[in-house]
Every structure is written in C-alpha cells, then in structure tokens.
Backbone as a chain_set.jsonl record, in Angstrom:
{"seq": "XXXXXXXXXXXXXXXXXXXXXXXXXXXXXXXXXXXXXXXXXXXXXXXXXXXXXXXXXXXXXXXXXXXXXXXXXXXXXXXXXXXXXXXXXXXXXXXXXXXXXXXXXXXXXXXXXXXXXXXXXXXXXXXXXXXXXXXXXXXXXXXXXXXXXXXXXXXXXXXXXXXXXXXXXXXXXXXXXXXXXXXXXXXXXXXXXXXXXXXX", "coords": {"N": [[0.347, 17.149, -0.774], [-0.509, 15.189, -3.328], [-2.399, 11.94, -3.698], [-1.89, 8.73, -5.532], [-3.87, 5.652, -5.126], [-2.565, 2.064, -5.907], [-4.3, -0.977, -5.619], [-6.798, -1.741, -4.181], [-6.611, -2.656, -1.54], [-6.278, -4.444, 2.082], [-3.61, -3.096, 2.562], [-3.926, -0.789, 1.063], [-6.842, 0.313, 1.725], [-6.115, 1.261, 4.106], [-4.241, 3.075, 3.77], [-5.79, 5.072, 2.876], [-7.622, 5.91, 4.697], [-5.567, 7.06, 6.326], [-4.77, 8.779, 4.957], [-6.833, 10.477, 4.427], [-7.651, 11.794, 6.745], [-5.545, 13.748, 7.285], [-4.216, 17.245, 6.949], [-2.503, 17.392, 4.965], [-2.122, 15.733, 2.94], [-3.71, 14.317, 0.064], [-5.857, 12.833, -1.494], [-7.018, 11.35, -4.503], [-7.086, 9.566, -6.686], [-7.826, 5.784, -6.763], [-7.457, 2.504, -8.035], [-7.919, -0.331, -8.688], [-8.542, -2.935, -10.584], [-10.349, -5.25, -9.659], [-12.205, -4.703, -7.916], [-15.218, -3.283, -7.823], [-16.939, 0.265, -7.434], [-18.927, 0.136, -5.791], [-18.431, -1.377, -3.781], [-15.877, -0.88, -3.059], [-16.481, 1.124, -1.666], [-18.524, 0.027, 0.421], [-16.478, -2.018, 1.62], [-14.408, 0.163, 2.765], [-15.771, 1.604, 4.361], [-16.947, -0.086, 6.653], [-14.43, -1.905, 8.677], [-13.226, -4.831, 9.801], [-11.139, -5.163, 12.044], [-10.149, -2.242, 12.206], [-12.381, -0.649, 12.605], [-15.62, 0.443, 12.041], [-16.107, 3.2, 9.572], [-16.067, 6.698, 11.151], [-15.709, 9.255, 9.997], [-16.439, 11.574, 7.256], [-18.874, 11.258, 5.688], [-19.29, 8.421, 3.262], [-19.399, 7.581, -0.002], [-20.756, 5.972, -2.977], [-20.588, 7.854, -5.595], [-20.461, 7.255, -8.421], [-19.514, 4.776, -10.749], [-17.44, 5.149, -11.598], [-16.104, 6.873, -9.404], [-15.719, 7.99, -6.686], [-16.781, 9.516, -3.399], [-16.02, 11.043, -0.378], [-17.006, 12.287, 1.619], [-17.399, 15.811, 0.571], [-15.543, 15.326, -0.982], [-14.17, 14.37, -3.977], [-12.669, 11.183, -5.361], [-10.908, 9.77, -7.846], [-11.888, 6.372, -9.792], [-10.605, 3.895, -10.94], [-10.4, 1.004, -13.068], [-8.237, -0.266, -14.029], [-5.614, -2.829, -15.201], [-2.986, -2.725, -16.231], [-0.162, -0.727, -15.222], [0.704, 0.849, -16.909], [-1.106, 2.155, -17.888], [-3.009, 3.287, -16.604], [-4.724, 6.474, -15.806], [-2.569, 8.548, -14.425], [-1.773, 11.066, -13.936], [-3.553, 12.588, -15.171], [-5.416, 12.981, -13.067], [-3.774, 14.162, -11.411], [-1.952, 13.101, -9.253], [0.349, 12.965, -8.066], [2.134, 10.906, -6.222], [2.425, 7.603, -5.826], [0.428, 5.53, -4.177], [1.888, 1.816, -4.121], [-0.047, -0.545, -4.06], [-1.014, -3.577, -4.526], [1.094, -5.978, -3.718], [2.092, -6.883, -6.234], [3.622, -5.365, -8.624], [6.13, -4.859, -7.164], [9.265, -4.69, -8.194], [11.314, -2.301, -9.532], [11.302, -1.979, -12.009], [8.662, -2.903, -12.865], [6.809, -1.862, -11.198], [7.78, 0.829, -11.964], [6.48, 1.532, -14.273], [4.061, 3.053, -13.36], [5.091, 5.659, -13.661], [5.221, 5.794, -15.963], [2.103, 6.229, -16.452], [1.912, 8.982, -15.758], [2.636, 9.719, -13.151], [5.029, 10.76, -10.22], [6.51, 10.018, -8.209], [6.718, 6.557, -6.789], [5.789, 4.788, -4.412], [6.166, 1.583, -3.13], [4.1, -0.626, -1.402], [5.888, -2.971, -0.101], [8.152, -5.285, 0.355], [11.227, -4.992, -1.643], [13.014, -6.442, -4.449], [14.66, -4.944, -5.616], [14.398, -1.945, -5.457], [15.302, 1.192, -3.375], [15.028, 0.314, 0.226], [12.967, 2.093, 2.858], [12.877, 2.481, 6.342], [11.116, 3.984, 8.658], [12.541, 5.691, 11.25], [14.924, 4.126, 10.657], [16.156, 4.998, 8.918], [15.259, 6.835, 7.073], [17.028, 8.949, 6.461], [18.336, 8.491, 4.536], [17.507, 8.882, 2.069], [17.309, 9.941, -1.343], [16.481, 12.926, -3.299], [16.368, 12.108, -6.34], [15.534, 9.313, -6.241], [13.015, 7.782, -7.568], [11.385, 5.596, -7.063], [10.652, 3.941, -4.387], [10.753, 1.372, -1.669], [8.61, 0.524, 1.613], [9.488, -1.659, 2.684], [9.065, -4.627, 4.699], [5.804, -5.222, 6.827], [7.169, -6.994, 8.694], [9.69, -5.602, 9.142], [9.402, -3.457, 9.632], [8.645, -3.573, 12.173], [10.456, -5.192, 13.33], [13.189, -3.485, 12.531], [13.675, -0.68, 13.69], [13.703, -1.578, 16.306], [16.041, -2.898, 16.279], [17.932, -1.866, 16.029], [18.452, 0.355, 17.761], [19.295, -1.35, 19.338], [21.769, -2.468, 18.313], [23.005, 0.435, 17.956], [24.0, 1.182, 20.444], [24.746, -1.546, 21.698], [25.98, -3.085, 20.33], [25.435, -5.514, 17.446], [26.024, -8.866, 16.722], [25.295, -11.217, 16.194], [21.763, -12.483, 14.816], [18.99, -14.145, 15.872], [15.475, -14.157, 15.049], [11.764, -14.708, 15.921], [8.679, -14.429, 14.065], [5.425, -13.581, 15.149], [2.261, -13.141, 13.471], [-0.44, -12.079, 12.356], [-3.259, -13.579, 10.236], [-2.855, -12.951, 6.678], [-4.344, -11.816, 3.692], [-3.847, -13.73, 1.989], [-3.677, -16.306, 3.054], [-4.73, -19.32, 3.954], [-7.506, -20.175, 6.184], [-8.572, -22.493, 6.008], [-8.305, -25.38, 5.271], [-7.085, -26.148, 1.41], [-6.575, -26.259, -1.595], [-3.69, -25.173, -3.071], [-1.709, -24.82, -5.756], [0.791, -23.537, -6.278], [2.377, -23.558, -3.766], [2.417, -26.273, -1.394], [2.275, -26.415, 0.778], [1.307, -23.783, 2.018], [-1.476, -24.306, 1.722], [-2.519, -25.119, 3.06], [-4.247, -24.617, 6.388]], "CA": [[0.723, 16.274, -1.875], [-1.341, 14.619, -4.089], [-1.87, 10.572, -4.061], [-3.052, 7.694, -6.223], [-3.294, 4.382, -4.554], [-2.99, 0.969, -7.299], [-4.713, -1.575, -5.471], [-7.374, -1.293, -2.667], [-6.728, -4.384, -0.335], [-6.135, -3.814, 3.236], [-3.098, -1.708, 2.911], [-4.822, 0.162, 0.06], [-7.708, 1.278, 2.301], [-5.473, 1.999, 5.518], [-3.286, 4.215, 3.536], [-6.457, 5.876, 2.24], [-8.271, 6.152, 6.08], [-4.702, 8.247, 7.143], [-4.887, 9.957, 3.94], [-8.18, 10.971, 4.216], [-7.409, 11.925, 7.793], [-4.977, 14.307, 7.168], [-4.531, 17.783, 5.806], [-1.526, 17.442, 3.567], [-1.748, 15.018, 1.82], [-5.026, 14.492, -0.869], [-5.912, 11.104, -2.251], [-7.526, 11.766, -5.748], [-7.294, 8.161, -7.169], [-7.743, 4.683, -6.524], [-6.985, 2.229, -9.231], [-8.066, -1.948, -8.322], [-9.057, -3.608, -11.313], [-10.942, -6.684, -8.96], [-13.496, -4.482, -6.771], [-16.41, -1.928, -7.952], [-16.885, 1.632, -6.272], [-19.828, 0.299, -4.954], [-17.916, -2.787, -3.12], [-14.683, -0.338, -2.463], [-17.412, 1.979, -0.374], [-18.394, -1.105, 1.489], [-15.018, -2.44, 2.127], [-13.551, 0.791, 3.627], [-16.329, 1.619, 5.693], [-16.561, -1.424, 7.434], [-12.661, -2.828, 8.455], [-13.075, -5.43, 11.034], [-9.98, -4.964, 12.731], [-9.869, -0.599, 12.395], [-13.637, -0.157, 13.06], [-16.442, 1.855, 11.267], [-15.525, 4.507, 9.395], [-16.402, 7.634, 11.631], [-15.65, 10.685, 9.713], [-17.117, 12.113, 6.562], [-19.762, 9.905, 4.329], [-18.788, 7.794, 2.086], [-20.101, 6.694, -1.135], [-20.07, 5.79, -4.711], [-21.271, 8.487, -6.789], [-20.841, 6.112, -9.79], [-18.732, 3.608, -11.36], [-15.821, 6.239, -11.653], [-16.0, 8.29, -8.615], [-16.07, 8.061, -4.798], [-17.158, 10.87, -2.597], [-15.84, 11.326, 1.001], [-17.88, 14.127, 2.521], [-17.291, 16.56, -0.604], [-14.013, 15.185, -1.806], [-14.36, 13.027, -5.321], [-11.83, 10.545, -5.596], [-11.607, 8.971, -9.289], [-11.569, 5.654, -9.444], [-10.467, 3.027, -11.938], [-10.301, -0.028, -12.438], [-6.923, -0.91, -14.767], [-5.176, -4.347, -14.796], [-2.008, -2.467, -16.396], [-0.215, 0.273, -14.347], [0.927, 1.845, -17.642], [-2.714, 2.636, -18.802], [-3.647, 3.963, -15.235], [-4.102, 8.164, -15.908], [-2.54, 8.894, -12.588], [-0.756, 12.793, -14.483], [-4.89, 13.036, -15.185], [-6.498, 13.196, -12.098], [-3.015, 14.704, -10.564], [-1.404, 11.851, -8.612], [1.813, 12.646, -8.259], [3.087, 9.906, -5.481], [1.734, 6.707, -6.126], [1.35, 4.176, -3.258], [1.487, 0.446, -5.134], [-0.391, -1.527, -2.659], [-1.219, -5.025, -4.794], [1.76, -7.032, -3.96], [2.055, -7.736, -8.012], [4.356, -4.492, -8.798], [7.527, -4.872, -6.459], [10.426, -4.058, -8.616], [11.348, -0.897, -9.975], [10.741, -2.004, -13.597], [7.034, -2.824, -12.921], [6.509, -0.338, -10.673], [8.323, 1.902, -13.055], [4.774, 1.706, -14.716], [3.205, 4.077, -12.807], [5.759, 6.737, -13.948], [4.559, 6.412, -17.431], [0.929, 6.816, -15.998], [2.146, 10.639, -14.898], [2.783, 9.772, -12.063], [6.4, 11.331, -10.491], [7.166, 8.986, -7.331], [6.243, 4.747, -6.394], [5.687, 4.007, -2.836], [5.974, -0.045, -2.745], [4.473, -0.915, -0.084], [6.217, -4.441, 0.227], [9.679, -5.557, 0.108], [11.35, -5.144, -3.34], [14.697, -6.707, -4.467], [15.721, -3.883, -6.108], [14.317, -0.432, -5.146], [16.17, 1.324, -2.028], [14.138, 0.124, 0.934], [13.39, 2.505, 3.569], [12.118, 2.331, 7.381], [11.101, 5.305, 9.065], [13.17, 5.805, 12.494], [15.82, 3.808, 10.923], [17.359, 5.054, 7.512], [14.717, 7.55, 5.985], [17.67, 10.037, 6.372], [19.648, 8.382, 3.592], [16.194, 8.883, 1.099], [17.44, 10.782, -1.458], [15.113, 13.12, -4.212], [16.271, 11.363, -7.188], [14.398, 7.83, -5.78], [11.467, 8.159, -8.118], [10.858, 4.305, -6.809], [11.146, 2.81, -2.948], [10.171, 0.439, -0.921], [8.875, 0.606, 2.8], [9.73, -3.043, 3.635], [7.934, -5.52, 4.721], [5.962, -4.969, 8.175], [8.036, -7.21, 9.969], [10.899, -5.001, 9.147], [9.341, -2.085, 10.128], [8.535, -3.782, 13.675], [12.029, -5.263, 14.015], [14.7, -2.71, 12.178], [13.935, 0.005, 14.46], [14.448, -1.561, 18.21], [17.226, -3.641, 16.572], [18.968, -0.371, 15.118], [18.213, 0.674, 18.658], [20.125, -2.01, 20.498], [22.961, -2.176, 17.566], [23.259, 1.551, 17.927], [24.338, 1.098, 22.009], [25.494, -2.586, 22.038], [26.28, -3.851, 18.986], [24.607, -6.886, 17.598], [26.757, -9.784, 16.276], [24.659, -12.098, 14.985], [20.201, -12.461, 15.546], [17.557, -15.03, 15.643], [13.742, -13.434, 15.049], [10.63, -15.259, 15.49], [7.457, -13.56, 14.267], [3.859, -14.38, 15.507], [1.705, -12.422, 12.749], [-2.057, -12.158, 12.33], [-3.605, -13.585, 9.03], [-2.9, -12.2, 5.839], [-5.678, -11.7, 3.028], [-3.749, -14.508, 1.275], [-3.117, -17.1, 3.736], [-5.813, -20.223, 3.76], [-8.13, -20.448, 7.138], [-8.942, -23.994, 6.932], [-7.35, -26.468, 4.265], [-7.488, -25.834, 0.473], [-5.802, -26.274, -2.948], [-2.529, -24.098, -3.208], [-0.767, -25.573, -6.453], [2.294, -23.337, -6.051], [2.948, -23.941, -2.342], [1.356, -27.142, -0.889], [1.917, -26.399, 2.527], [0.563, -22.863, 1.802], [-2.896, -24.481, 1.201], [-2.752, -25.681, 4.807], [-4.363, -23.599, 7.222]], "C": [[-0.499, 15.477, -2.321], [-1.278, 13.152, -4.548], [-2.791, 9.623, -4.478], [-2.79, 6.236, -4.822], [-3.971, 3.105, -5.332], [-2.878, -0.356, -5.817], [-5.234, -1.411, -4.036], [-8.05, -2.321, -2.158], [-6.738, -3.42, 1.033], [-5.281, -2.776, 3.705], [-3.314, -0.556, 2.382], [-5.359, 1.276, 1.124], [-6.947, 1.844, 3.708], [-4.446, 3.185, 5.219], [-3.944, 5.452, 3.326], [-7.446, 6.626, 3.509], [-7.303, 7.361, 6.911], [-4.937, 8.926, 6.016], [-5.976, 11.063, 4.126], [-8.773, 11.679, 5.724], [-6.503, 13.472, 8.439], [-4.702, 15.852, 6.368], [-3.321, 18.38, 4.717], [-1.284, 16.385, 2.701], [-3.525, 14.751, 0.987], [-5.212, 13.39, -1.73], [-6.964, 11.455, -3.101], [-7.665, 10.884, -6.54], [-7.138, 6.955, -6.435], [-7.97, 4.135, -7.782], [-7.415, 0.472, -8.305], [-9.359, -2.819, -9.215], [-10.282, -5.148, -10.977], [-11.876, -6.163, -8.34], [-14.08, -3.145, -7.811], [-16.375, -0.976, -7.178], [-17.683, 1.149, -5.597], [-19.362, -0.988, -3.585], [-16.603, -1.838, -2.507], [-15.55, 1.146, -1.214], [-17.735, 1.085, 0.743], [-17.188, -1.333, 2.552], [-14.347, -1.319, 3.337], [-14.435, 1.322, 4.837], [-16.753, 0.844, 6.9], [-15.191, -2.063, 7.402], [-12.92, -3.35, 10.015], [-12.173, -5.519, 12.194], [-9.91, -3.217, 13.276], [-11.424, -0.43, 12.572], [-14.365, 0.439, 11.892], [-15.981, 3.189, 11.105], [-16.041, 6.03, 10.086], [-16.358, 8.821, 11.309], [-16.58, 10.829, 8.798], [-17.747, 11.093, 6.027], [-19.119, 9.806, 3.266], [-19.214, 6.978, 1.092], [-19.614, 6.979, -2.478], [-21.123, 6.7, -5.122], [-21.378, 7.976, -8.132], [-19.774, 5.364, -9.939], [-17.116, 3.892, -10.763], [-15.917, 6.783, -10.202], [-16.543, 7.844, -7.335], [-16.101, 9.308, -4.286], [-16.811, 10.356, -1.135], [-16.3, 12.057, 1.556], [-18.179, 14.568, 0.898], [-16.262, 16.465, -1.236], [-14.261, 13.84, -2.804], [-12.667, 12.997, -5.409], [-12.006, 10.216, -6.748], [-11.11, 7.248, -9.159], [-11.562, 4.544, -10.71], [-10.357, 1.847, -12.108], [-9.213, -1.168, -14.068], [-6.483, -2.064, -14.524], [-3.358, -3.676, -15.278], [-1.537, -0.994, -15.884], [-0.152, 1.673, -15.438], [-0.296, 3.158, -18.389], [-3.437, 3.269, -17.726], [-3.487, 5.882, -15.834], [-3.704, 8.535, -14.589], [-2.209, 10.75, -12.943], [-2.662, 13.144, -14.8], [-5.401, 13.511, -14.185], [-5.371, 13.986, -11.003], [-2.246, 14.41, -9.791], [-0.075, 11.927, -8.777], [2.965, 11.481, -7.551], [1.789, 8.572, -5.682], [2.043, 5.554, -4.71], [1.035, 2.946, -4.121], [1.679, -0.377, -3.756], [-0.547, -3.014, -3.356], [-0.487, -5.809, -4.264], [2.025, -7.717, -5.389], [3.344, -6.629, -7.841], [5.505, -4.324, -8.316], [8.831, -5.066, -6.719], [10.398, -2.925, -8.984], [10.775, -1.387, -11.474], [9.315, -2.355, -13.667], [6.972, -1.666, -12.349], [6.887, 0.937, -11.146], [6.667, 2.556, -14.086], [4.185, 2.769, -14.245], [3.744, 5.362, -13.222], [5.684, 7.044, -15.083], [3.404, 6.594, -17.712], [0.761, 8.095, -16.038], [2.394, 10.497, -14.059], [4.673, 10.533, -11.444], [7.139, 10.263, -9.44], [6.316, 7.622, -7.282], [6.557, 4.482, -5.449], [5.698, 2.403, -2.807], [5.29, -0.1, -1.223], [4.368, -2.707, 0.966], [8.231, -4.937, -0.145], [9.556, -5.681, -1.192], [12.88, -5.694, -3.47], [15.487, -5.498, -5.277], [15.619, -2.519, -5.885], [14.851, 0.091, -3.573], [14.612, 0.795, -1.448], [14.391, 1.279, 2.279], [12.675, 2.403, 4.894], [12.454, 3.129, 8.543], [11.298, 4.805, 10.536], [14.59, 5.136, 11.985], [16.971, 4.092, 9.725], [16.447, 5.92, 6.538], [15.62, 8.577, 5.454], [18.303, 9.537, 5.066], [18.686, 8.426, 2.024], [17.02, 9.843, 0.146], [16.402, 11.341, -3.071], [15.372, 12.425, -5.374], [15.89, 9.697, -7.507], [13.299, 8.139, -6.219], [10.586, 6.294, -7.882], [11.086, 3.718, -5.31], [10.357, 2.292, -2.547], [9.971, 0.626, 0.468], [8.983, -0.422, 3.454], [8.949, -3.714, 3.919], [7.13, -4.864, 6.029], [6.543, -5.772, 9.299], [9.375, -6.32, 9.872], [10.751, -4.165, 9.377], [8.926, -2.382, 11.896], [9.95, -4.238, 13.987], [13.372, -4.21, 13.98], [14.539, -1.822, 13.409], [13.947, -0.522, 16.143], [15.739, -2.686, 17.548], [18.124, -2.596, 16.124], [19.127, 0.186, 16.749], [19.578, 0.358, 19.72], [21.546, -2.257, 19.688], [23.577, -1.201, 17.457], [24.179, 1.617, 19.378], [24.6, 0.248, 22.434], [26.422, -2.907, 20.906], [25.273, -4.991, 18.724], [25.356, -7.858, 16.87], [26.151, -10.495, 15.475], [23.142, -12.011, 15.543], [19.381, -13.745, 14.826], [16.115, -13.985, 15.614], [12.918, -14.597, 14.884], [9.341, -14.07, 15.204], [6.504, -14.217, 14.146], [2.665, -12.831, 14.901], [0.216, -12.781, 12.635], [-2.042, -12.591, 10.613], [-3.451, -12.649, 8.215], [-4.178, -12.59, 4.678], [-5.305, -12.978, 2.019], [-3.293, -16.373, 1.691], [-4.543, -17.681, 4.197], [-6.411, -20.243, 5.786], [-8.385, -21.501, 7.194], [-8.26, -24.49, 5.544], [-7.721, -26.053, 2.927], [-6.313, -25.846, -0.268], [-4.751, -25.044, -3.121], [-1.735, -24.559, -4.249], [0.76, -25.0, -5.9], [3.159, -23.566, -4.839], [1.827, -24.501, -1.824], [1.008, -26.617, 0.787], [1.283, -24.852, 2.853], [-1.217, -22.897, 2.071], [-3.219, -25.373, 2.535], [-3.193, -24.435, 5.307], [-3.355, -23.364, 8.582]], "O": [[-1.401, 15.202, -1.53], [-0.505, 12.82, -5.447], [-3.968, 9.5, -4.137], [-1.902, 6.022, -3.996], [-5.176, 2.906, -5.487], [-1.858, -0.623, -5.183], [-4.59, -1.101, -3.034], [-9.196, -2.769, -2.17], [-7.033, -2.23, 1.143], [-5.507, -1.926, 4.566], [-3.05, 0.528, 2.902], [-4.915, 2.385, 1.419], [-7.339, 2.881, 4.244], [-3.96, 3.982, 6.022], [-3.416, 6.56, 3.418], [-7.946, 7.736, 3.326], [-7.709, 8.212, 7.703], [-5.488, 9.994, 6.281], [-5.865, 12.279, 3.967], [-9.941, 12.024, 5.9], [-6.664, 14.069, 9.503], [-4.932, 15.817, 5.159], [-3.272, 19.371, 3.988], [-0.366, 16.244, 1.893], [-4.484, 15.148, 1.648], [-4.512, 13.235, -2.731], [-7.954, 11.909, -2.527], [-8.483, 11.186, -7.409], [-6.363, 6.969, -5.479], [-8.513, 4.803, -8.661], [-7.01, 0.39, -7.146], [-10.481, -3.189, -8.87], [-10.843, -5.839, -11.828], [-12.71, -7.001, -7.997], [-13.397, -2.288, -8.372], [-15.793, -1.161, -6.109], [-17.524, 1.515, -4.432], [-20.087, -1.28, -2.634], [-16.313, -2.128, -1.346], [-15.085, 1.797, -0.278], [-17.312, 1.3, 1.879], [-17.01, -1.008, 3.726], [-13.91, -1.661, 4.437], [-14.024, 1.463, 5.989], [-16.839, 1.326, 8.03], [-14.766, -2.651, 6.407], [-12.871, -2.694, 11.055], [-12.574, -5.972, 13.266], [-9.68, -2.913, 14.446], [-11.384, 0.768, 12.851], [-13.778, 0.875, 10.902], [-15.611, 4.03, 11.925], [-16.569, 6.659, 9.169], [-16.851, 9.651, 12.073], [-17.678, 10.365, 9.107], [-17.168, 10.015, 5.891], [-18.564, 10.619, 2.528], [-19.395, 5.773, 1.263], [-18.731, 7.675, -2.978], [-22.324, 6.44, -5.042], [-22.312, 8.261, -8.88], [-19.003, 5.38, -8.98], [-16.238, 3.374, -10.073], [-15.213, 7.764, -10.441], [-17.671, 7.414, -7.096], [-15.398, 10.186, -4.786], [-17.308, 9.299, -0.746], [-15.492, 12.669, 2.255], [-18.92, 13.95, 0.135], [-15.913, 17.333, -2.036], [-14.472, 12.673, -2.475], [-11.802, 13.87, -5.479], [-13.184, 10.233, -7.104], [-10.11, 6.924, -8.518], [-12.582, 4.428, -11.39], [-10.14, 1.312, -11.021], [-9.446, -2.193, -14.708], [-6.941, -2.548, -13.489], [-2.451, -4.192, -14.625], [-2.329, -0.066, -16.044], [-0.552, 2.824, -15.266], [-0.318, 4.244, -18.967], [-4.516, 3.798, -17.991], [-2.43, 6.417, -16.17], [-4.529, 8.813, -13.718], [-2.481, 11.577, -12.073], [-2.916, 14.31, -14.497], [-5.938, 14.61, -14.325], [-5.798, 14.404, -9.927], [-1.58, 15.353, -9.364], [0.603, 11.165, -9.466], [4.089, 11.19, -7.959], [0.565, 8.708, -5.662], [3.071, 5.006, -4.312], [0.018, 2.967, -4.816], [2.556, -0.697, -2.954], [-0.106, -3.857, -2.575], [-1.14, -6.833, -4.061], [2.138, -8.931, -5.56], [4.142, -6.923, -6.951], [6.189, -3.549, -8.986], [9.604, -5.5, -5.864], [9.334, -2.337, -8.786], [9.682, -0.973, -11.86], [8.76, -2.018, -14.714], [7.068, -0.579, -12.919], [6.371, 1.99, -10.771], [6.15, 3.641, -14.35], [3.726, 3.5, -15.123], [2.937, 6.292, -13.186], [5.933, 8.173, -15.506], [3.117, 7.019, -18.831], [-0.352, 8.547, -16.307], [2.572, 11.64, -13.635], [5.477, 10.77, -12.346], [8.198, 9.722, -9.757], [5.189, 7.665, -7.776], [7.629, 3.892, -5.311], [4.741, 2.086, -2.1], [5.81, 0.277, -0.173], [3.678, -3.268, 1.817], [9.109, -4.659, -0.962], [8.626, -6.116, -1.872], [13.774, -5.39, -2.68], [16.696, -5.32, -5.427], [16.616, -1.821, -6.069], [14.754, -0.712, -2.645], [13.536, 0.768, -2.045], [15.513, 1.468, 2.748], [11.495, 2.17, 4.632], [13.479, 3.129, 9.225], [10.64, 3.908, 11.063], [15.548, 5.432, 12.7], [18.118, 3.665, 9.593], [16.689, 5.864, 5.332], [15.393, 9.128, 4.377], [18.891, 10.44, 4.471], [19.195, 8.019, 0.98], [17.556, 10.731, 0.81], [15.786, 10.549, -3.785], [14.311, 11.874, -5.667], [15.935, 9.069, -8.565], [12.491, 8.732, -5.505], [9.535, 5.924, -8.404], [11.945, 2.836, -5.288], [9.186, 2.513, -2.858], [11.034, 0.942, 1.002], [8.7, -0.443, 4.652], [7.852, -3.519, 3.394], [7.724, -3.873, 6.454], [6.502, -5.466, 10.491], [10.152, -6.519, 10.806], [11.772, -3.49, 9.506], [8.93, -1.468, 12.721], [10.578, -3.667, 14.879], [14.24, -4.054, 14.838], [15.293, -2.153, 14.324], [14.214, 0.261, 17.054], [16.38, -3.299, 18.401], [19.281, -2.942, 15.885], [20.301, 0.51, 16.923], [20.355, 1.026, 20.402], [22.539, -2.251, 20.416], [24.698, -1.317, 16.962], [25.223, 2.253, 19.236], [24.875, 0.37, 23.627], [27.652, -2.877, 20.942], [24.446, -5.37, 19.553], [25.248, -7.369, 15.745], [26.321, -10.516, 14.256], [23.046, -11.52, 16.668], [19.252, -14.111, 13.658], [16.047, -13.036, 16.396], [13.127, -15.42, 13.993], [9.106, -13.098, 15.922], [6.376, -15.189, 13.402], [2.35, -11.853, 15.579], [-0.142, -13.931, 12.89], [-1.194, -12.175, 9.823], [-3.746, -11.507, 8.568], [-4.872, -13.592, 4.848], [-6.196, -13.361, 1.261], [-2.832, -17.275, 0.991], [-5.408, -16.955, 4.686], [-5.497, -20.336, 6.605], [-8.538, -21.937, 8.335], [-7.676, -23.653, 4.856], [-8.808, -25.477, 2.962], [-5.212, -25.537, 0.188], [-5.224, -23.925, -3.318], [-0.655, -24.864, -3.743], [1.625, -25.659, -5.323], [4.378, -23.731, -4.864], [0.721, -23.983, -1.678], [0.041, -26.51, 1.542], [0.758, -24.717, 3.958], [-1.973, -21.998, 2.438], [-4.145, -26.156, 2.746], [-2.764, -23.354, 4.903], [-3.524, -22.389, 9.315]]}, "num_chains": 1, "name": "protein.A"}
C-alpha cells in the first residue's frame, strides 16, 4: 500500500521509520507546511528517544524530494489538506498526524487531495475509533475516515478488554504517568488558552 503522511512531528516520523522498515507498505509523501526537507532529514535521523537512524541514507535531494537509500519521497509543504496532491504522487491511505484535522469533515480533506482512506492518528469525536487487539474486527471497508485513539487508549483498552472479557468490569479509575508531549511547556511560559497549561 501506498502512504502519504500530513504532518511530520513525532508521530509523523515514527510512522515513517516503520514504514520505511517494511515491505508492504511504501511512503511516497510527506506533507508539513512548518519544516523544510532539509530540517525533516535532520529531524528523522536523529530521534532522541528511538535512536539514529540505522538503515538506508537519508537526505534531501531538494526542496521537494527526500531520498531514503533509492526511494524518493515527495514532499510538500501545504497548510490546506485540500490542495495537498496526495492522487499525484499515489497516496492512497493517508496518515493525518498534526493534531489540527481530527474530525471527519477536516480530515475529509485529504479525500479531495486523491487520497482514498484518513488514518487520524488522535482521538476524533466523530470518526469510528479503532484499537488494534480490541475492536479492529468491527473496521469495516466503507470507513474512508478512522481514528486510532489516543495512546492512552491504546495502552489501557486492550488489558481492560482483557479483564472485562473474564471478569467483568463495573465501574474504573485510570491514572496515567506520560512522558512530555511536543506541546506541553518544560519550565513556565505564556499559554493564553490554558493558564495552567503554561506551567511546567
């Protein structure tokens, strides 16, 4: 299969490290209107957390175009999903990594790109959500939009599907103890929309 991926943050490039890892599936675009090829070559070969990239070389052949070994990616750098050519370069499953896109009617965008499916990959209030071990079975092909949840829901649904499957579960408390996100302040700073946000 053939995949774009619209915005290359951290889950961007980790979708693009298994992609690029793998030999069925073929990542042929990236799309992140905020970084350069020559800054999205950086970025993925250095990931402080997943290590140096160890497989094929990786660089910017120009503006447009990343090279992995011998595989050109195209690469764009859109602010609207509708104006993305994803049916150009072949992109038929789209993952939508920004966090901006997370309904079906934005994310619908990508389907008037060319594109044929929209991976979210963040909770959406309206596209099915699905989380593999615990409900991919109920996926069905006319979902040209889903969601894979948040990742605490992909660390909790499946051992609580687990223990609801062979106890039951009545009612649940969850705490989660999560590592920084790329949008969450390290030391004190201005957050208008959420004060206590702008706390570290």
């Amino acid at each position: 299969i053939k995949i774009g991926i619209n915005g290359f943050g951290r889950i961007g490039r980790l979708v693009a490290r298994v992609a690029l890892q793998r030999n069925d599936v073929e990542l042929v675009a990236v799309n992140d209107p905020f970084i350069t090829a020559d800054y999205m070559t950086y970025m993925f070969k250095y990931d402080t957390v997943h290590g140096h990239w160890k497989h094929e070389d990786v660089k910017a052949k120009d503006a447009k175009t990343l090279l992995f070994g011998e595989r050109s990616v195209a690469v764009f750098g859109i602010r609207n999903p509708e104006e993305i050519p994803w049916g150009e370069t072949g992109a038929d499953y789209i993952v939508e990594s920004t966090g901006v896109f997370t309904d079906k009617e934005k994310a619908s965008a990508h389907i008037k790109g060319g594109a044929k499916k929209v991976i979210i990959s963040a909770p959406s209030k309206d596209a099915p959500m699905f989380v593999v071990g615990v409900n991919e079975k109920e996926y069905k092909p006319e979902f040209d939009i889903v969601s894979n949840a948040s990742c605490t829901t992909n660390c909790l649904a499946p051992l609580a599907k687990v223990i609801n499957d062979r106890f039951g579960i009545v009612e649940g408390l969850m705490t989660t103890v999560h590592s920084i996100t790329a949008t969450q302040k390290t030391v004190d700073g201005p957050s208008s929309k959420d004060w206590r946000g702008g706390r570290a």
